[in-house]
Backbone as CSV, one residue per row, in Angstrom:
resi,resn,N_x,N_y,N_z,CA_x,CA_y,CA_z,C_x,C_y,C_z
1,UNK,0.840,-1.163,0.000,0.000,0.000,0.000,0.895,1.239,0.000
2,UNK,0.730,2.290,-1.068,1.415,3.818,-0.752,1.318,4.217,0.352
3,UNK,2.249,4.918,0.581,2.168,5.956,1.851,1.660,7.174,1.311
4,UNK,0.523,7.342,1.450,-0.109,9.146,1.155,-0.336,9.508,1.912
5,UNK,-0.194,10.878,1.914,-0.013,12.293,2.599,-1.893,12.602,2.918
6,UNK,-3.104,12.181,3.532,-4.017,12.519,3.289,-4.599,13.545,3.242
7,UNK,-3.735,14.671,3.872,-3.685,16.449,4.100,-4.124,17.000,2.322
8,UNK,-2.993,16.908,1.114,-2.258,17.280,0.523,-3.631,17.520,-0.453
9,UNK,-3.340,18.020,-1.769,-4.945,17.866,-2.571,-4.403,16.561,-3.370
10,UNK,-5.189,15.948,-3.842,-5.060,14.286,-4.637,-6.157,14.504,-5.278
11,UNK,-6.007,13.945,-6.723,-7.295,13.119,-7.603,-7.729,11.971,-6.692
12,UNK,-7.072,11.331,-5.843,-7.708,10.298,-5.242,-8.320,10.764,-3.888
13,UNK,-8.369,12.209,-2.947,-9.149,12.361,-2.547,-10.796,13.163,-3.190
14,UNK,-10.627,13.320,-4.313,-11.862,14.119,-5.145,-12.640,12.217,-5.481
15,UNK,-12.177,11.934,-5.712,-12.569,10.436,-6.154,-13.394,10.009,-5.149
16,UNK,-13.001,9.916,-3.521,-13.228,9.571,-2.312,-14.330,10.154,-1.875
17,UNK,-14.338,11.285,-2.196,-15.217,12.416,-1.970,-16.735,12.334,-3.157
18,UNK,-16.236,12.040,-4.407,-17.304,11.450,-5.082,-18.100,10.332,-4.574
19,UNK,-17.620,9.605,-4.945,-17.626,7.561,-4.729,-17.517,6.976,-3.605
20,UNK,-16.781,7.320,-2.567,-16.968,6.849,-1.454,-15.411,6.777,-0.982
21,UNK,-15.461,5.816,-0.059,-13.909,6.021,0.513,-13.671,4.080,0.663
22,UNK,-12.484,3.493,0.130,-12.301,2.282,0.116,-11.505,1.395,1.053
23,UNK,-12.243,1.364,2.196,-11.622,1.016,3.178,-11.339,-0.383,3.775
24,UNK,-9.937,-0.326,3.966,-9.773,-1.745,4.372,-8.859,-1.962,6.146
25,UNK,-9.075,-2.775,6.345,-8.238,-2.819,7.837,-7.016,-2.904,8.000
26,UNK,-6.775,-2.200,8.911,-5.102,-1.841,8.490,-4.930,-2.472,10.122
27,UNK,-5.687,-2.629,10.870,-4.799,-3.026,12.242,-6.346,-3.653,13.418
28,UNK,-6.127,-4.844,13.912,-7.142,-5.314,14.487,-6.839,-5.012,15.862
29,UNK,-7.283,-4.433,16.460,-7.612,-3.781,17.940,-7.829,-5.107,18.740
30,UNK,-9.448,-5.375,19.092,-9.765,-5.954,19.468,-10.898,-6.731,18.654
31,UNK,-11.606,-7.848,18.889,-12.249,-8.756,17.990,-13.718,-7.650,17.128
32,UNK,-13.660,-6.207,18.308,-15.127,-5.533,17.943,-14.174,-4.423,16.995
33,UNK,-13.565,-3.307,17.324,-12.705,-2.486,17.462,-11.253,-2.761,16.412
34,UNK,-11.570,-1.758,14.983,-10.263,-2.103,13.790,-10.264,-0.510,13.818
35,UNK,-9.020,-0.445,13.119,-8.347,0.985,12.525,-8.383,0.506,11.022
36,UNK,-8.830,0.888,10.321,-9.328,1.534,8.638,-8.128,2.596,7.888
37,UNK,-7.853,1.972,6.531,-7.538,2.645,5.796,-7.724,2.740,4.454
38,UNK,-8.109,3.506,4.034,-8.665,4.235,2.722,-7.576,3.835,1.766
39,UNK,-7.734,2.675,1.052,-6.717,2.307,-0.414,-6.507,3.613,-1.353
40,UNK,-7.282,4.125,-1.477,-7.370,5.383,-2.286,-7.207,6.911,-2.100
41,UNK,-7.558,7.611,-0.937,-6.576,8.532,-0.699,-5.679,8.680,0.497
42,UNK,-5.553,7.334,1.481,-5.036,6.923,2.834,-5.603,7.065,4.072
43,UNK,-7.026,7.785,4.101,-7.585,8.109,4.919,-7.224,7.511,5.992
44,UNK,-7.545,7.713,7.582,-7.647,5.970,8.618,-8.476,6.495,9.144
45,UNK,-9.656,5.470,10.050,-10.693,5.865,10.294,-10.571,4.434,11.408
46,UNK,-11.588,4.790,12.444,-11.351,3.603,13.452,-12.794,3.373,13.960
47,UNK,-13.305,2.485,14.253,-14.637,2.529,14.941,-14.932,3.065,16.263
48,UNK,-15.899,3.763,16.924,-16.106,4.316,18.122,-17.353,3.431,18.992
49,UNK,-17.091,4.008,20.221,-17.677,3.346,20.849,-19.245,3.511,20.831
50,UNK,-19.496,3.940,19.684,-21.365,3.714,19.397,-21.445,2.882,18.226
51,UNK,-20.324,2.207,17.631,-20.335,1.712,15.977,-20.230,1.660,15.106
52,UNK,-20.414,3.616,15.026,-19.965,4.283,13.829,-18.084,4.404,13.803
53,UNK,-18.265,5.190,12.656,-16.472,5.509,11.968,-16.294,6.811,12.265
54,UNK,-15.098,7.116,12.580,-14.819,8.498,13.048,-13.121,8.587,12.163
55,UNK,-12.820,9.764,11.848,-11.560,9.849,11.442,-10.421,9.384,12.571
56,UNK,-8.976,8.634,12.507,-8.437,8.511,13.566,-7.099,9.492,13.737
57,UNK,-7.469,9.917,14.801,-7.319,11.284,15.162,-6.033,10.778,16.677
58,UNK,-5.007,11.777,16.986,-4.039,11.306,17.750,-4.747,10.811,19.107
59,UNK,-5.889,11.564,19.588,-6.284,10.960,20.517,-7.086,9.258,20.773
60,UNK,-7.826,9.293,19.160,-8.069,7.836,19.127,-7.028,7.207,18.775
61,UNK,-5.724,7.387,18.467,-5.012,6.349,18.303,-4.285,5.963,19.962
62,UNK,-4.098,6.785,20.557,-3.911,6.615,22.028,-5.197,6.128,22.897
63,UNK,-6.224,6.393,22.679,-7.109,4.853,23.112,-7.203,4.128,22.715
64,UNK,-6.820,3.713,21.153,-6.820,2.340,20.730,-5.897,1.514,21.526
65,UNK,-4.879,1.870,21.495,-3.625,1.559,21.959,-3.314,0.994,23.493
66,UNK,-4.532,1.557,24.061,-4.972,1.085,25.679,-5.906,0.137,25.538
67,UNK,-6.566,0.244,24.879,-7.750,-0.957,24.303,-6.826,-2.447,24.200
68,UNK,-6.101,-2.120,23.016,-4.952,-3.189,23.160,-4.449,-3.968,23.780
69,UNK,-3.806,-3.248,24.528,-3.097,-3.441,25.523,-3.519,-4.295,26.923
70,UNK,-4.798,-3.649,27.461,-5.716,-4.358,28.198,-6.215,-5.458,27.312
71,UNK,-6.504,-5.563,25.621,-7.019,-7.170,25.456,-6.351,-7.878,25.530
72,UNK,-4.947,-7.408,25.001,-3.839,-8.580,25.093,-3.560,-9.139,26.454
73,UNK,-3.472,-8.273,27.533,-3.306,-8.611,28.608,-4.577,-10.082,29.328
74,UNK,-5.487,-9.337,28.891,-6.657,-10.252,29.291,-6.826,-11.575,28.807
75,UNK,-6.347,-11.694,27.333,-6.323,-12.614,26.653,-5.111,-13.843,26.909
76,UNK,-3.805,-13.087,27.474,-2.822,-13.761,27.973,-3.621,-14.012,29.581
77,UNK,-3.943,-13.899,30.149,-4.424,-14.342,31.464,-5.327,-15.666,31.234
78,UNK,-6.578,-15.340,30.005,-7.428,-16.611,29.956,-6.684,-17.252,29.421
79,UNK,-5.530,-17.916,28.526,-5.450,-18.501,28.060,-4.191,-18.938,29.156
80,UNK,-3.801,-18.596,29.901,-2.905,-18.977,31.034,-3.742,-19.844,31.952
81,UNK,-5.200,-19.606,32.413,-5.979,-20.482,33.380,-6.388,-21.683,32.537
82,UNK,-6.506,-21.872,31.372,-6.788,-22.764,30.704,-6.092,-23.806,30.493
83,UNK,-4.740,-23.507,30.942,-4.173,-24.724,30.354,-3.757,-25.437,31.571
């Protein structure tokens, strides 16, 4: 995938802006909870805690990142009593 600048002006954000925005997952959070990125002008976009998509913005990437962190943790604990 390019690295684009999503600030900058692009034919591929006028495109996005027409047609829609083509988003694919760029990073799995937790099993509910992905970070999104736009094949076409790089957008990232992350899900919020009502469902919808919100642009991801420095502060949602620093709660994702705690989200994380606590699943992994949690997930290493159940799978530690299990065995």
């Amino acid at each position: 995938m390019k690295n684009v600048n999503p600030t900058l002006f692009s034919l591929a954000k006028v495109y996005c802006n027409i047609f829609g925005h083509k988003l694919k997952v760029s990073k799995n959070i937790t099993n509910h909870v992905h970070e999104y990125k736009c094949a076409k002008c790089g957008m990232e976009m992350t899900d919020t805690a009502d469902g919808l998509l919100a642009r991801l913005t420095p502060k949602f990437k620093e709660t994702n990142a705690y989200i994380a962190k606590i699943h992994e943790r949690r997930k290493r604990r159940l799978y530690a009593r299990a065995s």
